[in-house]
DRENMI-432722 format. One record per residue: residue in one letter; x, y, z of N, C-alpha, C in turn. Coordinates in steps of 0.02 Angstrom, whole numbers, plus 50000, padded with zeros to 5 digits. Layout:
<sites>
AXYZXYZXYZ...
</sites>
This chain:
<sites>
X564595949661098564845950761030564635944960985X564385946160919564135941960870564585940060847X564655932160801565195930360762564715928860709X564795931560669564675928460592565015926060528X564975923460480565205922860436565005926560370X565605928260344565505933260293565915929860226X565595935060171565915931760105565605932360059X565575931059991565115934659933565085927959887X564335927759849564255922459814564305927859763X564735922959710564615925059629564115924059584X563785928759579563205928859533563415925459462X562745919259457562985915659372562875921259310X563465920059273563295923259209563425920459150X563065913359153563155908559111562615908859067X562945908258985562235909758925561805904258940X561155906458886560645900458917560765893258853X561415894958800561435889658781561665886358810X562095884958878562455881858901562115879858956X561305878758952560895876859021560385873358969X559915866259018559355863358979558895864359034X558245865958993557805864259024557065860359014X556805858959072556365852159062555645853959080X555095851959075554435853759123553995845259125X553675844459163552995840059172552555844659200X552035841359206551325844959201550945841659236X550495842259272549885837159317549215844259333X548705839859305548185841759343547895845159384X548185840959435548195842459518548695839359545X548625838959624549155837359679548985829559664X548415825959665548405819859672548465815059625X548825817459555548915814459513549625817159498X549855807759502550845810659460550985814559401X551265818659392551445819159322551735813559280X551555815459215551825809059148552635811159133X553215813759150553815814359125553865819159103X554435821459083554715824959079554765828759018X554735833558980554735836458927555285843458919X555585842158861556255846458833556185852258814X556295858058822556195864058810556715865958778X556545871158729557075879358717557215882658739X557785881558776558085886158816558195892258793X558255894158746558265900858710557625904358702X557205901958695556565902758697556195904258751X556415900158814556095905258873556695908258915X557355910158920557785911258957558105917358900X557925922158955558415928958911558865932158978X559435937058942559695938058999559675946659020X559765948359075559675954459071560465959559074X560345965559047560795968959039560885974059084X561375976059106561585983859150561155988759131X560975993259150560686000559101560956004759092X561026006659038561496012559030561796018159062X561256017359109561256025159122561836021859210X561926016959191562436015659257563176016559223X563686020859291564376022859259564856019859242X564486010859256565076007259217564896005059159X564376008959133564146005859073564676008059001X564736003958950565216005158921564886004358846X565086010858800564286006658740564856000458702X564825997258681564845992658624565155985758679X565075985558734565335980458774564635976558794X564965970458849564385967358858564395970458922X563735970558946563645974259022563205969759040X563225962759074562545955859105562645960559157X561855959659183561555958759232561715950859287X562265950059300562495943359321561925940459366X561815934959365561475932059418560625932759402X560225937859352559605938659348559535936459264X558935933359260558795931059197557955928759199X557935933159137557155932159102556685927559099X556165924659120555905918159086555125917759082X555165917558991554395918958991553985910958973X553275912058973552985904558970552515903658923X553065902658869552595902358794551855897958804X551135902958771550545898758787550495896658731X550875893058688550855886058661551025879658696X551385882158762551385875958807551195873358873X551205881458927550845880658956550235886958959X549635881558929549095885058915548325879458961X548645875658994548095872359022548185873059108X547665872459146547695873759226547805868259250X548155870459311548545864459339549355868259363X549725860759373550395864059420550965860859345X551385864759323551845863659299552415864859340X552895859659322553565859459370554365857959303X554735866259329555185866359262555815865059310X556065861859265556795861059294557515862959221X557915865259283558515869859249558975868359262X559565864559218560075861259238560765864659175X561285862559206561965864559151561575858859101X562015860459044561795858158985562405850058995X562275844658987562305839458984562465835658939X563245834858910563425830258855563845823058875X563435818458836563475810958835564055811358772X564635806658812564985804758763565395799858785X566185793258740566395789858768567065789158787X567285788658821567935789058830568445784358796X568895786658735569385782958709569775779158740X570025782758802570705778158849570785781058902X571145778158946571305778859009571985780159016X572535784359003572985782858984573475789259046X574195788359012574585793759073574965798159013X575325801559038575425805358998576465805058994X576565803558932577415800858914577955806358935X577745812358967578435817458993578225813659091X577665814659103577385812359184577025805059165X577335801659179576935794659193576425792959231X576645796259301576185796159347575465799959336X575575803459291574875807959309574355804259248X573695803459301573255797459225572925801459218X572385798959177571895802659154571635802359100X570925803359085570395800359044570635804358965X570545800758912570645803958856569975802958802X569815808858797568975808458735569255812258674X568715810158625569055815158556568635819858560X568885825158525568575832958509567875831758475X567835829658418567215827358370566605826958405X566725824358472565995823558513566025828458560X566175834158573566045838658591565845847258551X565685850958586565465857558531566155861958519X566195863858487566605867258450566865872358504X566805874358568566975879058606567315877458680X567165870158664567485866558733567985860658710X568395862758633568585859158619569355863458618X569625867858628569985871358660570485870758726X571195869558733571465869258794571145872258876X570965865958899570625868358984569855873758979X569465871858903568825873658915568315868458959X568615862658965568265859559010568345859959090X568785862659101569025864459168568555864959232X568515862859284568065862259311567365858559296X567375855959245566725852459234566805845359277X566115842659279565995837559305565725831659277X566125823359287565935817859260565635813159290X564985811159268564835805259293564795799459237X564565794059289564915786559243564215782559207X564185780259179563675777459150563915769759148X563445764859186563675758259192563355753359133X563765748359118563645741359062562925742059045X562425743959099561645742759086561335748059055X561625753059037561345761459047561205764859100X561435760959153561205765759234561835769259238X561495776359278562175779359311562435778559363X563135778359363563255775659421563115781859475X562665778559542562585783459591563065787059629X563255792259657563665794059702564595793459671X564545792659607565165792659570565425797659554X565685803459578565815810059535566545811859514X566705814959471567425817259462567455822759417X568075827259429567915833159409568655837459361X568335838359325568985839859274569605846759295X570055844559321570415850159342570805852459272X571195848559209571635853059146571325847559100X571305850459056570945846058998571235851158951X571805846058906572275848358851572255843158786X572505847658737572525843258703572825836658669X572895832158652573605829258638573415823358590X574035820858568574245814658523574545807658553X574325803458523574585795958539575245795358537X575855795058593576225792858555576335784558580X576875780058538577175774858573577855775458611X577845773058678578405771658722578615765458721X579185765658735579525756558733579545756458828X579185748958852579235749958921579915747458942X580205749659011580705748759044580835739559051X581435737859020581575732459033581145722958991X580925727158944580375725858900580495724558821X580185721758796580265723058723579325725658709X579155725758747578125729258721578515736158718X577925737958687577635745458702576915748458708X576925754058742576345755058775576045764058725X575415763558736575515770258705575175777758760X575495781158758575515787758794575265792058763X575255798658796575085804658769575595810858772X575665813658713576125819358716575505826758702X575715830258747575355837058735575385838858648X574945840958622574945845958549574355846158535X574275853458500573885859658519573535855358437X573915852858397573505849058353573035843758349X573245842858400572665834858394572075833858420X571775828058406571035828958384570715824358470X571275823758525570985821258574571045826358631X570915824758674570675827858770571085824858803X571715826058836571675822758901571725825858956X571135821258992570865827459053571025823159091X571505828159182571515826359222571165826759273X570905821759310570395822959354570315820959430X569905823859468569985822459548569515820559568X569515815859619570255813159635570565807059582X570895808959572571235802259541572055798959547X572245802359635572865798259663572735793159690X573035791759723572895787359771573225789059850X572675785759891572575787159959573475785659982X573575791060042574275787460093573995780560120X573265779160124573175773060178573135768360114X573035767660053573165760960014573545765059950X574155764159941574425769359878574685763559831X574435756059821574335755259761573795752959732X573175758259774572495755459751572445764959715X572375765659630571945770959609571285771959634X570965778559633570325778759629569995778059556X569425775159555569075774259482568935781559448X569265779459379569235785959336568715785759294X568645779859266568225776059195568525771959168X568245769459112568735763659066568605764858994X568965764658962569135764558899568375761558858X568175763858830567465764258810566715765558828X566995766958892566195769058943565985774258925X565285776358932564995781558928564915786658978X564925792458982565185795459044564565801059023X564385806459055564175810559064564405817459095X564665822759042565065829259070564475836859068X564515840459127564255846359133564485850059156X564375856759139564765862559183564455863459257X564755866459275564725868559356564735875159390X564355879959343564385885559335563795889959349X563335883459376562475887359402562295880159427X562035882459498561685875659539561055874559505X560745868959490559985865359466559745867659493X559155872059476558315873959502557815871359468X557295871059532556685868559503556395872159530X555815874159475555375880159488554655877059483X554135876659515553415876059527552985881159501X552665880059434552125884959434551575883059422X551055886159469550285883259450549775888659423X549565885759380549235888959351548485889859348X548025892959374547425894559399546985898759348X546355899059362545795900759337545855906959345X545825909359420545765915659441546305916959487X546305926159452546985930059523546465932759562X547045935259604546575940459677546165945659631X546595949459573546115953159558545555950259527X545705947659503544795942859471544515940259509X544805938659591544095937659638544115944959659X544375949359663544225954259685543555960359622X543655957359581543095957659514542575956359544X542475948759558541885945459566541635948059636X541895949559682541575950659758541265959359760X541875964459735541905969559741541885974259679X541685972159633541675974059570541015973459537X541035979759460540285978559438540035975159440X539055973259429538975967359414538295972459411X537745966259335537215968359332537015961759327X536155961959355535595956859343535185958159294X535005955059254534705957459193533995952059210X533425954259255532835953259281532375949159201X532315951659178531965947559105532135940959088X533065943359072533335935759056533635931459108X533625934259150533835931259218534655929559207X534985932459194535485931859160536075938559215X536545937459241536965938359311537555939159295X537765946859248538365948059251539035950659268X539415949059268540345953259336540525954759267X540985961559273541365966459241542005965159290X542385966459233543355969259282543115977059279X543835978759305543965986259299543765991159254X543905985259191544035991459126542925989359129X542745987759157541865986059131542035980459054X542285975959076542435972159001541965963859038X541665961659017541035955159042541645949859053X541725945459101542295942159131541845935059151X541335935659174540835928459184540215929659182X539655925659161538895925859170538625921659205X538045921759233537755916259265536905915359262X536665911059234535825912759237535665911259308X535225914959335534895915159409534255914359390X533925907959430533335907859416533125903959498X532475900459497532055898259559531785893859535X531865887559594531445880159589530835880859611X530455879559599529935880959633529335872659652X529205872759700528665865259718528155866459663X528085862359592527415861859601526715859359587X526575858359654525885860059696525785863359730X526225866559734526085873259826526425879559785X526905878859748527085884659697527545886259753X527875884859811528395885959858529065886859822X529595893359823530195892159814530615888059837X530855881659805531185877659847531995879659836X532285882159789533085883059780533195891759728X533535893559772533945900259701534525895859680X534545898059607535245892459587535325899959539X536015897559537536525902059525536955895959467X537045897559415537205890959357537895897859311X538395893459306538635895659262538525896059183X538535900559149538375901159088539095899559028X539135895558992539455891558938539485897558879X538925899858877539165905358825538775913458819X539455918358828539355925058840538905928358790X538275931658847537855935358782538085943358797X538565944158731538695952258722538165960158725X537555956458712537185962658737536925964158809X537445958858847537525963258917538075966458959X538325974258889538805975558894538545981958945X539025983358983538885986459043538705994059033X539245997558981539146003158969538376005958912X538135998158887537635999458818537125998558888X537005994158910536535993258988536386001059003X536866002359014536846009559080536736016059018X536976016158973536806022658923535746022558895X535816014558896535136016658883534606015558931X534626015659013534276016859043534556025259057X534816027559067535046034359086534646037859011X534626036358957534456039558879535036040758860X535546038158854536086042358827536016040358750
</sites>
């Protein structure tokens, strides 16, 4: 008896504003690419739709095609041969964190506070950040490696002041309201361990730069190379028309449709003093002569 594991992945059906993408370019294999370059995501990423004619189709609703999406390769950019390499990531916003603060009904519970202003207008909403993910950006501009944390409620709220216990300071907190112009997001892990429980885990600090993305489609990188010729165009050249035009010495391949696809002059070296053939060369031709069009060829040896 087999044991397997069973279970269903959820197909992404995340818009493509909410994804970036990147490409470099090389040559060949033996040369690095130069970096990285920013794309429109809108521009090559469309998404696809249900078809109507399926019975859960519903007219004036949205019906995605979850999980499948379009992507075409505008030849304003890649229009030269060689290997381009695109990469596809959640969309990626840099911003800084106001405070580190807890919140004045739960003390205990901390957590990072950012303002609305630096975010987009749609994730600025109670627990639209939910599940997203933070990384840290250190004093130098490096990120910190292997640092992650992940937004479990991100609400909104206001400063208030508390008077501390036994104290004449005060400290300032956060009270939930649906008015105000900050975030405070709680995030994991951010207790602390049973084996050291008065050591926190690092959240951030009050002015760092952090880095937040959704988590709603894993990063791909896609490889495409781009070539001279397909199978069918060697299959043109091997198995497909072709005339010699004996006068001009001139060696032409047709595609399918009989449309001129390459030329080549064919000619012979010859020794001389002995007038001996020493080479057939076979030379590619730089520029197509149209009166060796296949069907004007063949109509006027036949008389047509």
């Amino acid at each position: 008896m087999a044991i397997g594991t069973f279970g269903n992945v959820r197909p992404a059906d995340i818009s493509p504003e909410d994804l970036e993408m990147f490409y470099t370019y090389t040559p060949n294999r033996e040369t690095l690419p130069n970096g990285f370059t920013a794309l429109t995501v809108t521009e090559i990423l469309s998404e696809y739709k249900i078809p109507s004619s399926d019975p859960n189709f519903v007219t004036g609703e949205e019906n995605l095609m979850g999980g499948l999406y379009n992507m075409k390769l505008p030849a304003t950019v890649f229009n030269q041969l060689g290997i381009y390499t695109i990469f596809i990531r959640p969309k990626v916003v840099k911003l800084k964190i106001s405070d580190c603060g807890v919140l004045s009904s739960l003390p205990t519970v901390k957590g990072i506070v950012i303002n609305t202003n630096d975010l987009d207008a749609n994730l600025r909403s109670n627990n639209a950040l939910q599940g997203y993910r933070i990384e840290y950006i250190e004093s130098d501009g490096t990120k910190m490696r292997n640092v992650v944390r992940y937004v479990t409620t991100s609400n909104r709220v206001v400063p208030v002041t508390d008077n501390i216990a036994n104290t004449s300071q005060t400290a300032v907190r956060y009270r939930f309201d649906d008015s105000g112009n900050l975030l405070f997001l709680q995030v994991t892990p951010s207790s602390a361990s049973a084996v050291k429980p008065n050591v926190n885990p690092f959240i951030g600090a009050p002015g760092q730069s952090i880095l937040i993305a959704n988590t709603n489609v894993n990063p791909e990188t896609i490889e495409i190379e781009m070539v001279e010729n397909t199978i069918d165009t060697l299959v043109d050249y091997v198995a497909g028309e072709q005339i010699r035009d004996v006068k001009k010495g001139i060696l032409t391949y047709y595609d399918k449709n009989r449309e001129i696809t390459r030329q080549f002059d064919v000619y012979n070296i010859e020794d001389n003093i002995n007038k001996e053939e020493l080479y057939e060369v076979k030379q590619k031709r730089e520029t197509i002569d149209q009166s060796e069009e296949f069907d004007t060829i063949i109509n006027d040896v036949n008389g047509a």
